[in-house]
N, C-alpha and C positions, 0 to 999 in steps of 0.2 A: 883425637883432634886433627887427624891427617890431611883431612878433607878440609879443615880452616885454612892449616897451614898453606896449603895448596894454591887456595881462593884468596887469602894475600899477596903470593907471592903472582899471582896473573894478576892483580887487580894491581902491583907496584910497577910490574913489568910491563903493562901495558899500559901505562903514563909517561915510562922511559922511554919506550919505545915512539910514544907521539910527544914527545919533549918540546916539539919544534911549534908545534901547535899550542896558543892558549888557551889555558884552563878554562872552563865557562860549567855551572849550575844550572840545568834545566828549570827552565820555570814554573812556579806554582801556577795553578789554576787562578786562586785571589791572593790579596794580599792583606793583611789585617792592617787597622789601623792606628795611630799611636795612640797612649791609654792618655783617657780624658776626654777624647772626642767620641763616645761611647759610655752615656749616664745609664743609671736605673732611673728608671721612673714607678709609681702607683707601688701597688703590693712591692717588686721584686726590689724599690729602694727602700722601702721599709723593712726587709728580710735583713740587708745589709746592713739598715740598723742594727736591727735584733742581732748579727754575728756583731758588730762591733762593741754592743752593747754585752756581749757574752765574753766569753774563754778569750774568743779568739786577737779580742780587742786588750785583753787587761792579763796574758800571761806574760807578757813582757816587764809586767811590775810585780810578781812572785814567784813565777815557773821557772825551777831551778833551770832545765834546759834554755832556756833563751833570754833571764833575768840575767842583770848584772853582777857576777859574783865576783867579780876580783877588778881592780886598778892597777893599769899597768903603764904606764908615763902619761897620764893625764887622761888615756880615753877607756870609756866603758870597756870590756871582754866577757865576749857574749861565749859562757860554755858549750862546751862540744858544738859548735862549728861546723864541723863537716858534716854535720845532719842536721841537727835540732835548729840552730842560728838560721842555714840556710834556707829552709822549707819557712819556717816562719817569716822571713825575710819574701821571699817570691812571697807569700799571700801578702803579706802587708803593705805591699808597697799598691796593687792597684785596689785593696781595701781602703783604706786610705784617702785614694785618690776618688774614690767612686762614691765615698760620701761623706766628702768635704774633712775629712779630720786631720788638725795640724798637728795634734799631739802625735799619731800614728803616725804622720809623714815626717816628725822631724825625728822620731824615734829612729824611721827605715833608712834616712839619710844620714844618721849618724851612725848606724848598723853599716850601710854602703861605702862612707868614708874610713871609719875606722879597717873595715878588711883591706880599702885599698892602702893607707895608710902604714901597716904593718906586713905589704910584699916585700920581700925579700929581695938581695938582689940577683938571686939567679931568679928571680921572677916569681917565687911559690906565693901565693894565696891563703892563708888559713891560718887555725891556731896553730900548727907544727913549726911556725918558722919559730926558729930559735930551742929546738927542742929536737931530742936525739927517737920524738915518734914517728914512725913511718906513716910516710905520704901516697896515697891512692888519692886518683883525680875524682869519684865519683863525686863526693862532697861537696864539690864544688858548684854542681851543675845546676841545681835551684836555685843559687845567689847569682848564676849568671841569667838566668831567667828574671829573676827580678830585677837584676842591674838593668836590661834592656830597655826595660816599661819605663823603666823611673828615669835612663838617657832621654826617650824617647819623647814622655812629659815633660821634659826640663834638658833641653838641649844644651843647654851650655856646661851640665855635667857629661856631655859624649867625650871630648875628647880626651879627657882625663880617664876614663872607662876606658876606651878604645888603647888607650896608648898602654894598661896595664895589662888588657888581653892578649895584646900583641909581642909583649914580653913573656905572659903564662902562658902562650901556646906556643911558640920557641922552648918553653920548657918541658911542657906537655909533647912534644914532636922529640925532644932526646930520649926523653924517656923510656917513649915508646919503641924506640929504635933500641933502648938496651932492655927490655923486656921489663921493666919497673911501672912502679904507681897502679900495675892492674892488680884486682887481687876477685873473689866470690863476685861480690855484688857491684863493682865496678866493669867486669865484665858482661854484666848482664843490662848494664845502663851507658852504656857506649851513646845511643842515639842521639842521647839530652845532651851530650856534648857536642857530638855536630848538627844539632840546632843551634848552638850557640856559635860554632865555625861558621856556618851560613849564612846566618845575621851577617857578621864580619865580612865575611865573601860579597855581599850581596850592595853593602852598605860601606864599609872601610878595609877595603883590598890592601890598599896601600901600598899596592907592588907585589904584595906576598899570597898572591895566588896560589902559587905552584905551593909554598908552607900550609896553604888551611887545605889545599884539595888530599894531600900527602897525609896530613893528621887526620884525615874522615877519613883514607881508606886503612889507615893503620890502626886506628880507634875500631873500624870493622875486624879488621884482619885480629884484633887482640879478642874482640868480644863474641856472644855468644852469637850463632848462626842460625837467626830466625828463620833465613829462609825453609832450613833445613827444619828447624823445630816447630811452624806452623805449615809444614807440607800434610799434605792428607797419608803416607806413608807412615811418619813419624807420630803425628800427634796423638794424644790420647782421649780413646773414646770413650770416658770412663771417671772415675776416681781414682786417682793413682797410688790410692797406700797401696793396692794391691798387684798394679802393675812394675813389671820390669823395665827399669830407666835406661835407657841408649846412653844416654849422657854421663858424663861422670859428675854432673852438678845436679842437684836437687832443685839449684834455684833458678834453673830452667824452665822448672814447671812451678813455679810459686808466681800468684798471682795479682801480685802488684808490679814485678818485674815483667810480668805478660803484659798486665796493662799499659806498660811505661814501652815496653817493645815492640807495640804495636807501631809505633814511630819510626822503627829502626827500613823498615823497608820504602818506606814513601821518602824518607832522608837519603837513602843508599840511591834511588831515583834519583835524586837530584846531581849526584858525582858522577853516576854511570851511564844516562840517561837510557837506560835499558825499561822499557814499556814491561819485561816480566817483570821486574821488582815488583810494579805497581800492580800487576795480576794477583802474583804472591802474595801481596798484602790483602788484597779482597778476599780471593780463598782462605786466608789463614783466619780474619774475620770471620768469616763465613761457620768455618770449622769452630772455632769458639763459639757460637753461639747456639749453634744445632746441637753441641756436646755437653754444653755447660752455661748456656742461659739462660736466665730467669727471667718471668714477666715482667719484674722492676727495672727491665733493660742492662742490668749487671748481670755479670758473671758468678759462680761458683767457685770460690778455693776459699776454702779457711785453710789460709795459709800454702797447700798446693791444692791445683786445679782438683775438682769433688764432683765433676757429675751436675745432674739436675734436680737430686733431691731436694725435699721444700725444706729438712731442717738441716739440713747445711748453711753453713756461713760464708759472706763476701764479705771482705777487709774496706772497710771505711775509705784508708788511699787505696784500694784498687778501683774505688768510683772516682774519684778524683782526678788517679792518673787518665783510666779510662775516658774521662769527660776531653781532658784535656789533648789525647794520642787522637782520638774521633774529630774534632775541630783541624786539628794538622794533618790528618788523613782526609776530610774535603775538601781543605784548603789546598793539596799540592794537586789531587785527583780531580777533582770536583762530583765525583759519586755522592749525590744525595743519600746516600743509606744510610753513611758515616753521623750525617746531620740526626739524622732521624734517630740514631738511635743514644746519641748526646742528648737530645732533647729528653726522650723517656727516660733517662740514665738523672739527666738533673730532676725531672718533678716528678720523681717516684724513689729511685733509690737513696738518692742525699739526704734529703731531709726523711726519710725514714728511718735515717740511724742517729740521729740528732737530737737532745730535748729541743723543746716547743723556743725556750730560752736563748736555747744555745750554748747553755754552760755546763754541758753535760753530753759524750758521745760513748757510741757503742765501738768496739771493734770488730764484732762482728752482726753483720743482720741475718734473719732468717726469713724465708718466704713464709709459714706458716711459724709462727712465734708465739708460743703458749705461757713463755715466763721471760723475764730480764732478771736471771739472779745465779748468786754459784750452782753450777753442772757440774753433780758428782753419781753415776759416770756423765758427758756432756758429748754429743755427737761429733765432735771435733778434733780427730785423729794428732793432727799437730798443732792443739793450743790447748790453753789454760780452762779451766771450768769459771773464770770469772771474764771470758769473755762476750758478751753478751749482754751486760748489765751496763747501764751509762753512769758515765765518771770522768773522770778529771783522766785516769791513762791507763785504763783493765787492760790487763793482758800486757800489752807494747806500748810504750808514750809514743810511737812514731804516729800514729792518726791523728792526737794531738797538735800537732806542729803543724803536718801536712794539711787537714782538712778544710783550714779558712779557703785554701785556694780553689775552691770548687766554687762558687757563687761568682765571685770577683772574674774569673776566669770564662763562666759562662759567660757575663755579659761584654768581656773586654772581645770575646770569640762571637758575639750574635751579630755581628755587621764587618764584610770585606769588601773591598774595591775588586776590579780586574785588575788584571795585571798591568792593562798600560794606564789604569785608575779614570777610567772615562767612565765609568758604571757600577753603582750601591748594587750589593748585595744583601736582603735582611736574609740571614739563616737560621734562627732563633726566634721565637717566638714571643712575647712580652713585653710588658711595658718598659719603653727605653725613649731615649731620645738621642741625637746624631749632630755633631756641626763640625762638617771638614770640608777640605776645599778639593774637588776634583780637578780632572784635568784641564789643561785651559784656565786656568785661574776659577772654578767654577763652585763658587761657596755654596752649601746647600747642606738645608736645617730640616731632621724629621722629627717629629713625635707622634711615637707608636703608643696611642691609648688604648686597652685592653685590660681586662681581669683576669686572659686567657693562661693558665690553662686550666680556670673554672670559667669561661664562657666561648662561645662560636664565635664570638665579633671583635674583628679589629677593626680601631680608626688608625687611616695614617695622614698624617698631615705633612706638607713637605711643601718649603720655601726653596728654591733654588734662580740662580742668578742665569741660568741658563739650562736649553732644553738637556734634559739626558735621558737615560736608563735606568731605570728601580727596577732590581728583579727582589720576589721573594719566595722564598722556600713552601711549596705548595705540601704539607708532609703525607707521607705515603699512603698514611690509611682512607686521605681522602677523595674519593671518588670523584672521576672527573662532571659529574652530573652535579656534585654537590657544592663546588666552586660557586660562590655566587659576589660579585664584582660590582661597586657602584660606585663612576669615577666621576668628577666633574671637569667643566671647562676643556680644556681642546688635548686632552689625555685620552691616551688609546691605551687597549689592553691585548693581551692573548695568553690563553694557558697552556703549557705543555710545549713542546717541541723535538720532535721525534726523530730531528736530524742532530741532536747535542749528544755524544757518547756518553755523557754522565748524566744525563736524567735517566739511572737505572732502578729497579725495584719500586717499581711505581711511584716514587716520590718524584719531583715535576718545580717548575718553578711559573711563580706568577712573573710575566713580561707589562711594565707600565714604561710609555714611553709619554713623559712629562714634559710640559712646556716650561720655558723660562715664567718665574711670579709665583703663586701659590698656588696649589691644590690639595684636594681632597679623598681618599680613596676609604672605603667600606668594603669591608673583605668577611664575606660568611663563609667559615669552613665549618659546618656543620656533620659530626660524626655518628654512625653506627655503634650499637655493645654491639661485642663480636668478643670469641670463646677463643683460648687458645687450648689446645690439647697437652695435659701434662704428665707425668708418669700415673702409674696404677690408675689409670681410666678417671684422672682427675680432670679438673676444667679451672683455669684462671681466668677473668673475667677483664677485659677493657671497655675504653671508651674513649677514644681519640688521644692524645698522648698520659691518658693515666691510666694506669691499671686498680683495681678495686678491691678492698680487702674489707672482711668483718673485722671490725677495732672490737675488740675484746677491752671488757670495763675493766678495769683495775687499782689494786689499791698502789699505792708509793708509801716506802721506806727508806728513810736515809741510813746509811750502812757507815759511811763515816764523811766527814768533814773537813779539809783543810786546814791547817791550825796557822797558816798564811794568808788564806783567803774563803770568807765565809759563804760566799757561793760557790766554790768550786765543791760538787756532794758526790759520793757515791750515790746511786740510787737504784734500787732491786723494785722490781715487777711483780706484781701477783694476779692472777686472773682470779676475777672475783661472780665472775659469770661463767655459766657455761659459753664453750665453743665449738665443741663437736656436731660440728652440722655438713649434713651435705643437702646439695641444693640444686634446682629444678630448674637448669638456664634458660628455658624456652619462656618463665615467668617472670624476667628481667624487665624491670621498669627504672629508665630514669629520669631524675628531678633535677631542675636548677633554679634555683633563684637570684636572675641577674640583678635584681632592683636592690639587695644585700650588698653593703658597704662591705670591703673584704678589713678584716680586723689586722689589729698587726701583735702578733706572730698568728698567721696565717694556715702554718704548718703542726694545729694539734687535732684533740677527741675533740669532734662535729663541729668542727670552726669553718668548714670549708662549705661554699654554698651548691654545691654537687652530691649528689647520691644516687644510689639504687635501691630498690626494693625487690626482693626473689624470695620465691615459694622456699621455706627450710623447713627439716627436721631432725631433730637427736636423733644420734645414731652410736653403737657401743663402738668408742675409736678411743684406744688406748695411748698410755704415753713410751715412749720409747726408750724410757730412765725413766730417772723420780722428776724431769722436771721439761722433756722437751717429746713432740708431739711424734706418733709413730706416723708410718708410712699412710698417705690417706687409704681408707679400706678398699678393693674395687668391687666389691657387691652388696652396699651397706643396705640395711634394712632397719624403718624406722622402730625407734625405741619410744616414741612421744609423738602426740600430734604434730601436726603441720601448724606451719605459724611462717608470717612474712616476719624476715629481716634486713637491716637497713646496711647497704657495703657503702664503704668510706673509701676517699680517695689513699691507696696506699700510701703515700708520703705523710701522710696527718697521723698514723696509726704508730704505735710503739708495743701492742702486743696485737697479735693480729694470725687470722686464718685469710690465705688469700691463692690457695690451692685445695679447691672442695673437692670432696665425692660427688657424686651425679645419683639423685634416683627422680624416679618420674611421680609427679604429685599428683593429689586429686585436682589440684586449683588449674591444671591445664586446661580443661575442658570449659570449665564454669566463670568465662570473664577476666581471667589473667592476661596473659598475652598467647594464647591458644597454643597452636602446634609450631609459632613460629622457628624458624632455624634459623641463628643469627652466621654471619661469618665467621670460619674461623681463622685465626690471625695468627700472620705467621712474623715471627720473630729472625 
């Protein structure tokens, strides 16, 4: 750690040395908005139902981690705290809020006042005050994320917030100055803390600049050294049980702290205004994805980073945190990639680790997934063999807690301002609606009507008290031909802009320059299938922000039941149909039926009104154990006729092949889709 130590002491020494000078935060590119001025609307508030109506709505009244188990002078105490309490806490609070529930809001408000309530007076936070356990700040870092939103909605709890922060980071700054409160995983989640100094900075300084600039570079100086561990040098190109570690931490390369420290460099940007942080970060993005991701727009670690195999596992919070590091990485940059691949990240990976319900999740997903039940052996070097089955907490309770925050999250992140707030941003795609006051006093109402991302068309509608700027996220896959715009009344448009440094990787923004009163806009962004290339000469399949998978029929078994709560189930997978197919991409056809009401839960087996059809046939592809799929074959030879099969959109699927073999069919010739060569798509 010589090299940390180093890059502390130049990062303290050269603050002392400009002493004279005030502190000041580079600024974000946008700025997000307070929660509530940012609804679901259609499908994705009905999603919101369905979570609230699930786990993530009702463990608060069983789940030993974040249930009331004990009375301690009059208020609830919410167990283990520094994890469990917090993470459920950040989701609840803009759950909650996003669709309309007071039960849930007065639950998170009384979770909020009681931590503040029971600070100590050297200032600590959590359940340790008054107890001889040791204190590490990471636990913290989720209840100060949710504290934010929930100030933020309801401003007249800021100052009471603000004025306890400002006490725990005076304490957080001794600490750190006598080497205390870091320990494993505290050092590896430094970032989420100074997001939460930057709020403060940015919003309630209160004189004490020089204190929160000093705790971000000592929170750096303690924690681990992304720059160094997403360099192309360092990183690993690979699965790492087999590799040799630089690091003396393992959970360097574990990947929910990857995902969470994807953060750490667009943050360290902001203290040091150094333009390489924010290189760093692209490249390091970059390298994660070429090395270790998957079509479902996640990553690879069960548990530490695994390569690009299809029957590897990605950790439930590594989408989560992922969704969340991707939104604050366009936010401070404004690199459209980051967007793009949040987008695919939420309507593919999320809800494909999810039941249909919600009251049931995986901890780990697979690209090709042949069973949800105990792996004994299970391809998953450092985890359990009942990982992969949905329940109430296989494997680790931590995705439990964590995961409500992925949905609430997307949408509180699908709409920012500019910086000086004179111009909407939509970044996200989906039904939502918008009422906040820009700059100039400039009130302005949108709703985004859409089925997207099962359809090409948005309505957007938009009241505004005066003229401005709507940009929206044009996404990369789609071609600048295939843009098609139809505005009314004295609205102008244009697409692309090739003088903005962050319209990179072909993603682009739509520019609408709106008049004061009402208008209208119609936005076709109609996509191409286009093939990505995947190991052993396999091919995964998209189609504008989804990628497509054969859903394998199956049967469901409940394995055990809650003796607290009668829907919280285990539940085991069985394929009850064959899966082993490879398949003939040139004979892709897709189907939509936009005139289909979207149902609500939206996300199961053939509920979604999108599909394709491709030329398939059996082929001898063995299992890699008793229960999970071997590598795709690369010279498969058919075993059975040819026969079309139907791919679903991967988020809908719970058992699923969605990395085929390739072999070349008769039906190319005779009326399919001929010799065509679709795109292929690079991730």
């Amino acid at each position: 750690m010589f090299m940390r130590k180093v890059l502390g002491f130049a990062l303290i020494g050269a603050r002392a040395a400009s002493a004279a000078a005030k502190p000041t935060l580079a600024s974000k590119q946008y700025e997000t908005l307070p929660l509530g001025q940012i609804l679901p609307e259609g499908w994705l508030y009905d999603q919101l139902v369905v979570q609230t109506e699930g786990v993530a709505g009702h463990m608060h009244e069983f789940y030993d981690l974040v249930a009331k188990s004990d009375w301690i002078g009059g208020h609830s105490y919410y167990s283990y705290l520094e994890e469990a309490g917090s993470y459920w806490f950040n989701a609840m609070v803009p759950n909650s809020v996003l669709v309309k529930s007071s039960e849930l809001y007065e639950k998170s408000l009384e979770f909020f006042h009681y931590v503040l309530d029971t600070q100590d007076e050297s200032g600590w936070l959590g359940p340790e005050v008054g107890t001889d356990k040791p204190r590490y700040l990471w636990g913290r870092y989720p209840f100060f994320f949710g504290a934010i939103q929930l100030v933020e909605y309801d401003p007249s709890l800021e100052p009471r917030f603000v004025e306890a922060m400002h006490r725990f980071i005076r304490l957080a700054n001794d600490m750190l100055r006598k080497g205390e409160g870091v320990e494993h995983w505290a050092s590896t989640r430094w970032e989420d803390f100074a997001l939460a100094l930057q709020w403060m900075f940015d919003r309630h300084p209160d004189g004490k600049e020089e204190l929160l600039i000093d705790t971000m570079q000592r929170l750096k100086w303690s924690g681990a050294p992304w720059e160094d561990i997403f360099s192309e040098e360092l990183f690993p190109k690979e699965a790492v049980e087999n590799l040799e570690n630089p690091w003396d931490e393992d959970l360097f390369w574990h990947g929910v702290n990857l995902a969470e420290g994807m953060k750490a460099l667009p943050a360290t940007y902001r203290f040091t205004h150094n333009a390489s942080d924010l290189e760093a970060a692209s490249a390091g993005w970059d390298l994660m994805f070429r090395y270790h991701g998957r079509p479902s727009g996640a990553f690879n670690a069960d548990e530490l980073l695994s390569g690009l195999e299809a029957n590897r596992g990605s950790e439930l919070c590594l989408v989560v945190e992922l969704m969340f590091s991707g939104s604050f990485l366009f936010q401070v940059s404004g690199d459209l990639k980051y967007a793009d691949r949040v987008e695919r990240v939420t309507y593919n990976a999320l809800p494909a680790t999810i039941t249909a319900d919600m009251w049931g999740r995986q901890y780990l997903q697979q690209q090709n997934q042949v069973a949800a039940k105990n792996m004994t052996p299970n391809p998953f070097p450092e985890d359990g063999p009942d990982s992969n089955i949905f329940g109430l907490e296989p494997n680790y309770p931590c995705c439990t807690v964590n995961f409500p925050q992925g949905w609430p999250k997307f949408v509180t992140n699908a709409f920012v301002t500019s910086a000086d707030e004179s111009s909407l941003t939509q970044v996200y795609i989906g039904p939502m609606s918008v009422n906040t006051i820009l700059a100039g006093g400039n009130a302005v109402h949108v709703t985004v009507s859409t089925q997207y991302p099962f359809s090409d068309t948005v309505h957007i509608s938009v009241v505004a008290d005066k003229p401005f700027l709507y940009k929206m996220r044009i996404p990369g896959w789609v071609s600048d031909e295939g843009v098609r715009v139809d505005v009314d009344r004295d609205a102008t448009y244009s697409v692309g802009d090739d003088t903005l440094e962050y319209t990179k990787g072909g993603a682009r923004f739509l520019y609408l320059w709106l008049p004061a009163g009402a208008s209208r806009i119609q936005v076709e962004l109609p996509a191409e299938i286009s093939i990505e290339e995947r190991p052993h000469k396999s091919v995964a399949v998209h189609r504008g922000p989804l990628n497509y998978a054969f859903d394998i029929e199956r049967t469901e078994t409940i394995l055990k039941s809650d003796p607290r709560e009668a829907r919280a189930v285990d539940l085991q997978y069985d394929a009850v149909a064959d899966w082993e197919y490879a398949i003939d991409p040139t004979t892709l056809r897709f189907y939509m039926d936009e005139e289909t009401e979207l149902p609500a839960p939206i996300w199961d087996y053939g509920l979604a009104p999108v599909w394709m059809t491709v030329r398939a046939c059996l082929i001898e592809w063995p299992l890699g154990g008793d229960t999970f799929a071997a590598h795709p074959p690369e010279s498969p030879a058919c075993v059975g006729e040819e026969r079309e099969i139907v791919l679903s959109p991967y988020g809908t699927t719970k058992l699923r092949i969605s990395e085929f073999p390739v072999f070349q069919s008769k039906g190319r010739n005779t009326g399919m889709a001929g010799d065509k060569q679709f795109p292929v798509h690079e991730l």
